[in-house]
KOLLO-325448 format. One record per residue: x, y, z of N, C-alpha, C in turn. Coordinates in steps of 0.05 Angstrom, whole numbers. Layout:
BEGIN
n_xx:n_yy:n_zz:ca_xx:ca_yy:ca_zz:c_xx:c_yy:c_zz
X:Y:Z:X:Y:Z:X:Y:Z
...
//
This chain:
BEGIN
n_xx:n_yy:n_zz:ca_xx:ca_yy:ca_zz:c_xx:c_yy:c_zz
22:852:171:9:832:154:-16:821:168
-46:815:152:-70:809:169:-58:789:178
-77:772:189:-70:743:211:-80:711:188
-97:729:171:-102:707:149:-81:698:126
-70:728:132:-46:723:103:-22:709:124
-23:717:155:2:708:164:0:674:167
-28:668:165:-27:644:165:-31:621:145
-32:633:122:-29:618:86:-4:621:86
17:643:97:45:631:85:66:620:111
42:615:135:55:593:158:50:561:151
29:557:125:17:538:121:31:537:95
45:553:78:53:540:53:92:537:63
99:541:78:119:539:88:122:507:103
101:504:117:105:483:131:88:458:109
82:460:90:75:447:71:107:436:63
115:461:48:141:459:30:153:435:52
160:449:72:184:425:89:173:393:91
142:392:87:133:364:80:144:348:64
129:361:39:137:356:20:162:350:1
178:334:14:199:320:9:214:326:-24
194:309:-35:204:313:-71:191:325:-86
171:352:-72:169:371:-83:153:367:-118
134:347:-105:110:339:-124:85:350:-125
90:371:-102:60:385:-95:46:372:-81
44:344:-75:31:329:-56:50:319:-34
38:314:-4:55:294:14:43:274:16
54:260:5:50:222:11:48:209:41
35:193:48:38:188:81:72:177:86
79:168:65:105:168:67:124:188:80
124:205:60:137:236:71:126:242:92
103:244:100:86:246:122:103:232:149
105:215:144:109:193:165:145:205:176
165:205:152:191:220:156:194:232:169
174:256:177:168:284:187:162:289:218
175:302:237:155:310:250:138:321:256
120:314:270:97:324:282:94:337:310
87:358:310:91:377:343:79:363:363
75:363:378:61:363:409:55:329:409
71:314:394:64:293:399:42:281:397
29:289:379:5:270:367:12:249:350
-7:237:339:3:205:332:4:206:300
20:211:286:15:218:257:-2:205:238
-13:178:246:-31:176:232:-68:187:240
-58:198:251:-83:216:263:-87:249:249
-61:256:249:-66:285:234:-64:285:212
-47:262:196:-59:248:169:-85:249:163
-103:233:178:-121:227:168:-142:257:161
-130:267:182:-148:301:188:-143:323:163
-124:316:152:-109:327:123:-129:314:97
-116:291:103:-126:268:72:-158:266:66
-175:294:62:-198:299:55:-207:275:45
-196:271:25:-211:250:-2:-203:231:-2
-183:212:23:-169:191:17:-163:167:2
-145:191:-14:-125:189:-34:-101:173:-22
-93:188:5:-68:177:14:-52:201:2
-58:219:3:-38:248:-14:-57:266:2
-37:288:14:-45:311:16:-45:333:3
-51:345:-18:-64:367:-30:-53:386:-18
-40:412:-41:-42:434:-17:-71:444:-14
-85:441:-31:-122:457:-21:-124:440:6
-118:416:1:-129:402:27:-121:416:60
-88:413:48:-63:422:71:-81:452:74
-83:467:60:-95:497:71:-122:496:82
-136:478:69:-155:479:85:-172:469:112
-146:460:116:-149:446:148:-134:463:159
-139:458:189:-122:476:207:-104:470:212
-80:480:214:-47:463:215:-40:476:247
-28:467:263:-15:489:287:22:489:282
28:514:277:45:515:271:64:509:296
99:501:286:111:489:308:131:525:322
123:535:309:136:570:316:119:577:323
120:591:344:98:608:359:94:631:342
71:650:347:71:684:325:91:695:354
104:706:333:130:734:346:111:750:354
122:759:384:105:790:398:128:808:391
109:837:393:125:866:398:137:858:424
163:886:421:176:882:441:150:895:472
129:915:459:125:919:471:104:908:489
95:893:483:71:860:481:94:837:509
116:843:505:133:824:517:137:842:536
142:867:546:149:875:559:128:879:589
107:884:574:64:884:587:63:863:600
79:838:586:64:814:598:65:809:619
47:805:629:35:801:666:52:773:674
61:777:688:69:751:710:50:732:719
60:706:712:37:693:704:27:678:740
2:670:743:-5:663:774:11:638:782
3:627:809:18:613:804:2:588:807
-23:586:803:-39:567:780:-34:561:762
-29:585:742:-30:586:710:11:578:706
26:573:733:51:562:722:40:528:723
31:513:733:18:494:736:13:474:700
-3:504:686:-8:495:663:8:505:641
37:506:639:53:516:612:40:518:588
29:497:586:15:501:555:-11:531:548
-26:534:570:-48:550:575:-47:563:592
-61:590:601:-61:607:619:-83:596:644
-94:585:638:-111:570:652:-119:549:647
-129:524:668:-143:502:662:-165:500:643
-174:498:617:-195:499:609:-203:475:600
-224:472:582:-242:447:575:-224:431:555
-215:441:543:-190:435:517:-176:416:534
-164:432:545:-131:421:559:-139:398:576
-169:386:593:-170:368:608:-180:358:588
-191:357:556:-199:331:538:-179:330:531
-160:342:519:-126:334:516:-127:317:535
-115:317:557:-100:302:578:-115:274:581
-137:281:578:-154:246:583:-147:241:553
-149:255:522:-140:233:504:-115:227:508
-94:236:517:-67:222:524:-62:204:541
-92:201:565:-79:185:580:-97:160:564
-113:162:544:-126:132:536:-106:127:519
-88:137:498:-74:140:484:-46:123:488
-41:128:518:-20:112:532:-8:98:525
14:87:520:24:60:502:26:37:528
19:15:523:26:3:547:32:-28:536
53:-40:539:53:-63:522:44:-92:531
37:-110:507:24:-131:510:30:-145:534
53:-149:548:62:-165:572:44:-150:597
39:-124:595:29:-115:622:-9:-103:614
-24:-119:600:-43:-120:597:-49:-152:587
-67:-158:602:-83:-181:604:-99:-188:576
-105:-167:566:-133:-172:545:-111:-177:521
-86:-169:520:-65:-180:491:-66:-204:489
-52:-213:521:-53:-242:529:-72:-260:514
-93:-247:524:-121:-269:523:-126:-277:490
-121:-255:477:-131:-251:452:-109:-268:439
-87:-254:440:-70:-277:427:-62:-306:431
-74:-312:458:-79:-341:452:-100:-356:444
-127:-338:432:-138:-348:419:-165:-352:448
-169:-336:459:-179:-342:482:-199:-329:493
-227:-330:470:-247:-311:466:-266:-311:497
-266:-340:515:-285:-327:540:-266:-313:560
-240:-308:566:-225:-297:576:-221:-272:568
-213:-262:544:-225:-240:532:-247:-226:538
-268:-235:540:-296:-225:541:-301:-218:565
-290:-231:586:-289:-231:613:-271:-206:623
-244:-202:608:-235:-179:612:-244:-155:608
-258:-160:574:-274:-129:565:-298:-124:584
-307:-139:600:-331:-126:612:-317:-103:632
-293:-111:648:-281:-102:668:-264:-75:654
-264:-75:632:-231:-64:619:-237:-36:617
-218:-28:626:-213:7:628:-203:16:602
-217:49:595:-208:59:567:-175:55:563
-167:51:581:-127:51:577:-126:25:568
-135:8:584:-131:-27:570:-146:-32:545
-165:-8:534:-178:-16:521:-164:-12:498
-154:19:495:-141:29:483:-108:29:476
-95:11:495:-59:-2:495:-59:-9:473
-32:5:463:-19:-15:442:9:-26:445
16:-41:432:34:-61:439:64:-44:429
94:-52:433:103:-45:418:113:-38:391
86:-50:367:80:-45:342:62:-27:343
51:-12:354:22:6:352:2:1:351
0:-29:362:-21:-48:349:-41:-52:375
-64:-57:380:-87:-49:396:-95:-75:399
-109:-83:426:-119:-108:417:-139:-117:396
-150:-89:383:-165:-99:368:-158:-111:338
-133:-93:330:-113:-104:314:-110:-128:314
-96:-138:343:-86:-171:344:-120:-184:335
-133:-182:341:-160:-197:346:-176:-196:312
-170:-173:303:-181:-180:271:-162:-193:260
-140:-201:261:-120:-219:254:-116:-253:252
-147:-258:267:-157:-285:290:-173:-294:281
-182:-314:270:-205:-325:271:-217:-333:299
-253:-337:293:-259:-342:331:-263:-327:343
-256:-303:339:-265:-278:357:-285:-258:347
-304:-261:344:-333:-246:326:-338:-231:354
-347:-255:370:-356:-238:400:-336:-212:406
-307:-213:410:-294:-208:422:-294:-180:413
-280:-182:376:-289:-167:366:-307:-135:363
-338:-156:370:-352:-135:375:-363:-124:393
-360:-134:417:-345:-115:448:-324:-96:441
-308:-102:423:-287:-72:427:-303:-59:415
-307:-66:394:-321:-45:374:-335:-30:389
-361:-45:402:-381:-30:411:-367:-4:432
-348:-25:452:-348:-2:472:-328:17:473
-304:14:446:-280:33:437:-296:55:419
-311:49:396:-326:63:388:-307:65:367
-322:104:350:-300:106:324:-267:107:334
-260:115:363:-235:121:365:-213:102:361
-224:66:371:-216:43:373:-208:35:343
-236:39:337:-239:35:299:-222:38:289
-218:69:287:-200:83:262:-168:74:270
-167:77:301:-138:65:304:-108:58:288
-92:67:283:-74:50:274:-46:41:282
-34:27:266:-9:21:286:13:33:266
38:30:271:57:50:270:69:45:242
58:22:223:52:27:193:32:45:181
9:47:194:-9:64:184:-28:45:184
-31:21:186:-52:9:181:-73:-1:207
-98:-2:194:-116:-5:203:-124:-43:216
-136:-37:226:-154:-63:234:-159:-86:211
-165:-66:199:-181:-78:169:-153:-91:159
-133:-75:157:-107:-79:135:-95:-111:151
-100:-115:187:-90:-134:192:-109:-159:180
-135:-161:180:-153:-181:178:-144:-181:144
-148:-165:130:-140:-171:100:-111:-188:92
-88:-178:107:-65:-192:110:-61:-223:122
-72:-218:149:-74:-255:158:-104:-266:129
-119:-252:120:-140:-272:104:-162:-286:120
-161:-263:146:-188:-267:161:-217:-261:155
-223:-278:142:-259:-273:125:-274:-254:143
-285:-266:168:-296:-262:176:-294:-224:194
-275:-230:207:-263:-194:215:-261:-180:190
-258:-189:162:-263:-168:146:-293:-159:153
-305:-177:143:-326:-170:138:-355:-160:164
-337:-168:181:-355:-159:205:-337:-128:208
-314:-123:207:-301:-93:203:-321:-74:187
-331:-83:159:-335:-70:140:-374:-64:145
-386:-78:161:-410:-78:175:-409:-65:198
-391:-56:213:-400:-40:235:-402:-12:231
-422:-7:251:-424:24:250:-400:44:246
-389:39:276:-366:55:283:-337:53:263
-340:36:240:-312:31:224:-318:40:200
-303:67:198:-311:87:181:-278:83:168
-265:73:161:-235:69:153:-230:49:134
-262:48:107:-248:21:100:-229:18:78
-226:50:60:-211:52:39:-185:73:51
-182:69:80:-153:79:86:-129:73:78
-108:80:74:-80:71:63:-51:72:92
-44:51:91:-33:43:109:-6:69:87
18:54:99:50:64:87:50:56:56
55:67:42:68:66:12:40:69:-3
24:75:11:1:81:-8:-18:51:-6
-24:35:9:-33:1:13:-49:8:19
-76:-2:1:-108:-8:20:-105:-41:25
-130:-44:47:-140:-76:56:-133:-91:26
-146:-82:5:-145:-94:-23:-116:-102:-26
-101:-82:-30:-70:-82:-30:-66:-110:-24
-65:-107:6:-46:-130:21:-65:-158:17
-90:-159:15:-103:-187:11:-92:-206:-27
-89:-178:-36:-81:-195:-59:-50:-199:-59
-39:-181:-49:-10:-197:-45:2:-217:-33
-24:-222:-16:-21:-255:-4:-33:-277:-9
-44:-260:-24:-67:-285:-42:-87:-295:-36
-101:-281:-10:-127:-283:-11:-145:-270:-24
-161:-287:-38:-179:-292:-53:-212:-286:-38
-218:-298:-24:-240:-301:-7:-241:-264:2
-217:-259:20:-220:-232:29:-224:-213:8
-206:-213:-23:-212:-196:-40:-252:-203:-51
-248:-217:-45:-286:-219:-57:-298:-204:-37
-298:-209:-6:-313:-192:4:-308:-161:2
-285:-152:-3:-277:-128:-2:-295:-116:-28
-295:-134:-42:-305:-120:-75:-338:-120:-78
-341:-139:-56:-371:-142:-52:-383:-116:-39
-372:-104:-17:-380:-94:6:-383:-57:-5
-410:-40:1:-401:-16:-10:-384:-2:2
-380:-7:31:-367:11:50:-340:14:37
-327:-4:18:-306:-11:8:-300:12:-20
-294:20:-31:-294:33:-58:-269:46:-68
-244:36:-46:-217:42:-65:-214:19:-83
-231:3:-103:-230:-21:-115:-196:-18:-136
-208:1:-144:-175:5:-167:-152:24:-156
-155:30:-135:-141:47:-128:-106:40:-127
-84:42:-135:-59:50:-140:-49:48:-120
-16:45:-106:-17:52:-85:14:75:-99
29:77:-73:50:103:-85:61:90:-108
73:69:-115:78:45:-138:75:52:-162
44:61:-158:20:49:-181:16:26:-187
20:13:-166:9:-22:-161:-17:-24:-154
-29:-37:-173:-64:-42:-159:-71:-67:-153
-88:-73:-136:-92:-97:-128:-81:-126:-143
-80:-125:-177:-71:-141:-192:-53:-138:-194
-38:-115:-196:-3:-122:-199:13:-132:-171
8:-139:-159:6:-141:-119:6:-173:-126
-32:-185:-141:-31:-217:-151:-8:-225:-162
-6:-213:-185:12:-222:-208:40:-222:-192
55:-205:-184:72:-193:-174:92:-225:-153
67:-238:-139:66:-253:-115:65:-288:-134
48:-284:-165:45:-310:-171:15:-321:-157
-5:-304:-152:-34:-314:-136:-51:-311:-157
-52:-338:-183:-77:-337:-198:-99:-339:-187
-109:-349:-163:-135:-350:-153:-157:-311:-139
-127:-306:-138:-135:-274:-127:-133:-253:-156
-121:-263:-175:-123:-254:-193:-142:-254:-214
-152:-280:-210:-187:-294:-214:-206:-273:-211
-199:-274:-180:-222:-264:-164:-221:-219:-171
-200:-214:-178:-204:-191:-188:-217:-187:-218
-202:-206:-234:-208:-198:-265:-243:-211:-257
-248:-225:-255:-277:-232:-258:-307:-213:-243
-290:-189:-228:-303:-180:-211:-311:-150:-230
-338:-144:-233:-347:-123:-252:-349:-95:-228
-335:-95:-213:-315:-72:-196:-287:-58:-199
-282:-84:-206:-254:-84:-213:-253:-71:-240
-241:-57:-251:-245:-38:-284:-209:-29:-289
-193:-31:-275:-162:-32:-275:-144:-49:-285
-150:-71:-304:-137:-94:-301:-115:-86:-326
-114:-64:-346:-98:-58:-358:-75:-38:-333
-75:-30:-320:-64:-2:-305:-38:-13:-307
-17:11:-307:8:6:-307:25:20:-280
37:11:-272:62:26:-255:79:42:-259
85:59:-242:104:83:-250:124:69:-266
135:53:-275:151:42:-290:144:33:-318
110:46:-314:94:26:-343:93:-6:-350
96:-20:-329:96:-51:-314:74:-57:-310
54:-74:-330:34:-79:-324:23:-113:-307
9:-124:-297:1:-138:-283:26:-167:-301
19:-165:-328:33:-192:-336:62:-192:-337
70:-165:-346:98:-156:-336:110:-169:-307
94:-168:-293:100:-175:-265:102:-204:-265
75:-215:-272:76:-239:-271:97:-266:-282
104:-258:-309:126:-258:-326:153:-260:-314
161:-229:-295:190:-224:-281:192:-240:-263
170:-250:-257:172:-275:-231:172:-309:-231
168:-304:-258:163:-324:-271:136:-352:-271
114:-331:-259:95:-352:-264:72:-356:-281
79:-377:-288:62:-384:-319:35:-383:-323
24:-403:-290:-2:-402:-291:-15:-373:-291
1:-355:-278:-8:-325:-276:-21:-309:-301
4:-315:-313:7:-307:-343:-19:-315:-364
-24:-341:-357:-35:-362:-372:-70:-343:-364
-70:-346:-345:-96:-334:-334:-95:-305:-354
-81:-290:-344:-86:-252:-353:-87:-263:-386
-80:-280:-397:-69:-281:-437:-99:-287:-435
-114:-307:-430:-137:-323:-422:-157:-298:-423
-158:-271:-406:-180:-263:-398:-179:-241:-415
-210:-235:-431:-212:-214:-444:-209:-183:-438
-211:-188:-406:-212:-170:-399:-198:-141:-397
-170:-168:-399:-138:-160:-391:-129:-154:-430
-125:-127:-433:-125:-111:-457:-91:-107:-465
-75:-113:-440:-48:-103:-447:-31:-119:-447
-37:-133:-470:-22:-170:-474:0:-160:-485
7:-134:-505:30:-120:-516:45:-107:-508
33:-92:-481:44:-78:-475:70:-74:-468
93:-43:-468:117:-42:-466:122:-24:-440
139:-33:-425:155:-22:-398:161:9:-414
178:30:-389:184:42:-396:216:47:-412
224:17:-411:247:18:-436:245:-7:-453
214:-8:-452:212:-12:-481:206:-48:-482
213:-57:-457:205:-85:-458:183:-97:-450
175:-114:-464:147:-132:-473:147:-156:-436
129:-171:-438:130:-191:-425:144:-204:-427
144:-217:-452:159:-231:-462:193:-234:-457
195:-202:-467:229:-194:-452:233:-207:-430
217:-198:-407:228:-200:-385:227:-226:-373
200:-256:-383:212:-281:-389:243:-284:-394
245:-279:-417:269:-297:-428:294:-283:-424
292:-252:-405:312:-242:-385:323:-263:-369
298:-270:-358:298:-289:-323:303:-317:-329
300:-324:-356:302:-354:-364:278:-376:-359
254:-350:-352:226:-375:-348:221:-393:-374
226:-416:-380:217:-423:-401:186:-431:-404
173:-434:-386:152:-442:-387:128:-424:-392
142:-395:-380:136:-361:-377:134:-364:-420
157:-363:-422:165:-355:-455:146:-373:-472
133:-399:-461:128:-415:-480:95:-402:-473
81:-390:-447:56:-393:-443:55:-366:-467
78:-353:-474:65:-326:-491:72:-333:-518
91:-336:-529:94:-349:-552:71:-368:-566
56:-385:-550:41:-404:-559:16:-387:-564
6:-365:-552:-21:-360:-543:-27:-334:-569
-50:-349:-574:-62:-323:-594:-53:-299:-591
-64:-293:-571:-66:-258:-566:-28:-244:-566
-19:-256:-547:10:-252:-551:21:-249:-583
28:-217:-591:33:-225:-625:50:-199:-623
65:-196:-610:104:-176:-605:120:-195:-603
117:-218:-608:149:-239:-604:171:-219:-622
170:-204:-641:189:-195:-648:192:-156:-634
177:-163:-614:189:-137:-608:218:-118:-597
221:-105:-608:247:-92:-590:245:-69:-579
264:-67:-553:263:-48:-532:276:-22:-531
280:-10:-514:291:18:-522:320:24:-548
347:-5:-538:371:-7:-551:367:-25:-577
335:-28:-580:336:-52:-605:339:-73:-601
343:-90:-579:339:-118:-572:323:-122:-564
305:-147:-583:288:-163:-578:293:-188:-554
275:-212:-558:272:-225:-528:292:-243:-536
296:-259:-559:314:-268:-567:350:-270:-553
350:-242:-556:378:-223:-549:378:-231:-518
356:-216:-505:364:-223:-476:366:-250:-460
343:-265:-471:359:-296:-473:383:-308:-480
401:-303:-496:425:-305:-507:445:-284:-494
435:-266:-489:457:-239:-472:462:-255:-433
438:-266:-423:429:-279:-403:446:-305:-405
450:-320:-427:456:-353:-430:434:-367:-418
412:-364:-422:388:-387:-424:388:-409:-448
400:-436:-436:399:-441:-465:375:-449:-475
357:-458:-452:334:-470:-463:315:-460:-474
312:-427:-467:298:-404:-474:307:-405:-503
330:-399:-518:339:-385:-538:325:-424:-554
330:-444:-542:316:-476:-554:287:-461:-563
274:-455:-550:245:-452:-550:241:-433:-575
254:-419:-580:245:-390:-596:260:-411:-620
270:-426:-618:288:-437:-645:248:-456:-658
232:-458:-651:219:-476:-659:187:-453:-666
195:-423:-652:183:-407:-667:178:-392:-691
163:-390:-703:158:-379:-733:169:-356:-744
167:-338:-721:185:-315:-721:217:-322:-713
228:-338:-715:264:-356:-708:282:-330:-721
274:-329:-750:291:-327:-771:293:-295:-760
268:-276:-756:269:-244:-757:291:-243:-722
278:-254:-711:293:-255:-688:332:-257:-679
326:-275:-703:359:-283:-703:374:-265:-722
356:-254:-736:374:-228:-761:371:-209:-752
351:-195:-731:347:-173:-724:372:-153:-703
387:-136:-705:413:-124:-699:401:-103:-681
416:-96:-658:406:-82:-643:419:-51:-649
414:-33:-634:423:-8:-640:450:-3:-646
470:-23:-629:500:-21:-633:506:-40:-653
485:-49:-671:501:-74:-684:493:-98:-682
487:-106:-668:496:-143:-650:466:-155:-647
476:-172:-661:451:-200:-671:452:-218:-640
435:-228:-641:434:-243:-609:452:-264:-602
464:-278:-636:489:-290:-628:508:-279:-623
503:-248:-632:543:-235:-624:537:-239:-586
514:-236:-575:512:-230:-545:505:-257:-529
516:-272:-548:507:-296:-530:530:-306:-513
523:-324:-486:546:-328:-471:539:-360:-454
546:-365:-445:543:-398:-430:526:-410:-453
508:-420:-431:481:-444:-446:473:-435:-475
477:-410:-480:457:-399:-505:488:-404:-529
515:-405:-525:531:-408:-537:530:-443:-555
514:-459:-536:505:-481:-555:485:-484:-572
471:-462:-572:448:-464:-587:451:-442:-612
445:-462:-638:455:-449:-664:434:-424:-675
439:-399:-657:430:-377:-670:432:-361:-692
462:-362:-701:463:-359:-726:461:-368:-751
442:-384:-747:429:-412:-766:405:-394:-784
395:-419:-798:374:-428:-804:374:-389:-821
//
């Protein structure tokens, strides 16, 4: 067999075993499960894969990078038999027959590579107590190993330090003198520099991240598919999502993560109208209908969690198109209110123009009514008693039969559903 064909089906082989659930893509997820030979750092040969980062590897992609396979190529017997006895230099170097240029930039990236933890480097110290001329004082002195330690999270000092307010200087000493290698860095989630400053809701390390030369990482995806965007709106910074949406270096704006959670279902999800603000109002942002592998859209979320103001906002903005929308069995917002017993959830959709499925039903034929009453909300099943739609609600029978008073139980057992 040529050496090109032997090596498309050494590469669709070691794809397959990636590829976990056999979706045709590996997720950094699957990725992450897996090992990796010779001990490289997997979010490094990730990144060397993930052409277009997507956060999925492709098989075009997977083939068209160079993979080293973890099986050596099989020799003839008679290839094995020839082979010279090796010097006794070349036993010195197992990996290679000789010392070459390769094998000594190997060994120096392993030894910057080093893990060394925060207790036995000074510059963790410094940084994490907030302690930018001590810091600065160290980086003039600091060796590529100190420069380059990570802690026992995978985490670098530069990690801890975009995490910080106060440290701009400090900052950009690593930057300068780690370069792209410091940059791209990540720790043993997958995430970047960037993903920590977006998470703590550090303004400023975003945005000095997203301005440097050397930080070429800004639409990377940490684990489960998470950009910087991701995690700033799940905690509800607001401020960080503006610079992110501001900045060009930035441009996973709508991007999904494994979920199909986008930055707004992350808001909603958490209850952060102010980050949710700051997306819908942002003419970058073009996602604000998107749904989740589940078909769970942003108000869906907001709704299951029960917050109103959330709700109140997405009903509010024109932007937000999927005021109707149905899960994948079939339930409205609304459902999943008066599932959870938000009354306040049930009353922000009920009351509001745009909201107009109060009588919808779900995969088995129950409406919101039903699951309020199946639930014993009694105050939920109160609320819908003073809606216009009462009467369709309360006559409407689900697939097996059963009106929302046959399914009612506690609190909803006081309230006269089979009325009126």
């Amino acid at each position: 067999m040529p050496a090109a064909q032997q090596l498309m089906v050494a590469h669709a082989a070691l794809f397959a075993q990636l590829d976990a659930n056999g979706d045709g893509d590996v997720s950094l997820h699957e990725f992450h499960a897996a090992k990796v030979a010779d001990g490289q750092h997997k979010a490094d040969v990730f990144d060397k894969l993930d052409a277009d980062l997507d956060g999925r590897v492709s098989r075009e992609e997977f083939a068209a990078a160079t993979v080293a396979t973890a099986r050596p190529p099989r020799r003839s017997s008679r290839e094995s038999t020839e082979a010279r006895r090796p010097s006794r230099q070349e036993e010195r170097f197992p990996v290679e027959h000789a010392p070459s240029e390769r094998a000594s930039a190997e060994r120096a990236s392993a030894e910057l590579d080093a893990p060394e933890f925060a207790d036995d480097n000074p510059l963790f110290a410094a940084v994490l107590s907030e302690d930018p001329a001590r810091a600065l004082a160290l980086l003039r002195s600091a060796t590529p190993q100190q420069l380059h330690a990570k802690d026992q999270e995978g985490c670098t000092a530069l990690h801890r330090a975009a995490a910080l307010p106060g440290l701009v200087k400090v900052r950009g000493i690593m930057l300068e003198k780690g370069g792209v290698q410091l940059a791209s860095s990540r720790d043993l989630h997958m995430r970047t520099a960037l993903h920590h400053s977006a998470l703590a809701g550090c303004v400023e390390a975003c945005q000095q991240l997203l301005d440097a030369p050397c930080f070429h990482d800004a639409d990377r995806r940490a684990l489960h598919g998470r950009t910087a965007l991701h995690l700033a709106a799940e905690y509800g910074h607001a401020e960080v999502l503006r610079v992110l949406l501001n900045h060009t270096a930035f441009t996973a704006v709508d991007a999904a993560d494994d979920y199909g959670h986008t930055g707004l279902h992350h808001a909603a999800m958490q209850g952060h109208p102010a980050a949710c603000q700051a997306l819908l109002e942002h003419p970058r942002f073009i996602a604000e209908g998107a749904r989740d592998k589940d078909g769970w859209t942003a108000l869906h979320w907001a709704a299951s969690g029960g917050y109103a103001t959330a709700c109140k906002l997405l009903l509010a903005n024109p932007s937000f198109t999927e005021v109707a929308a149905r899960t994948a069995r079939g339930w409205t917002a609304l459902h999943l209110g008066a599932a959870h017993g938000f009354e306040e959830v049930c009353h922000a959709m009920l009351s509001h123009p745009r909201f107009t499925v109060a009588t919808a039903q779900d995969c088995v034929g129950r409406n919101a009514l039903h699951a309020a009453a199946e639930a014993g909300h009694r105050n939920v099943c109160k609320l819908f008693m003073g809606h216009e739609s009462f009467r369709v609600l309360t006559t409407t029978k689900d697939y097996f039969g059963h009106t929302a008073s046959d399914l009612a139980v506690g609190g909803a057992l006081e309230v006269p559903l089979h009325q009126r």
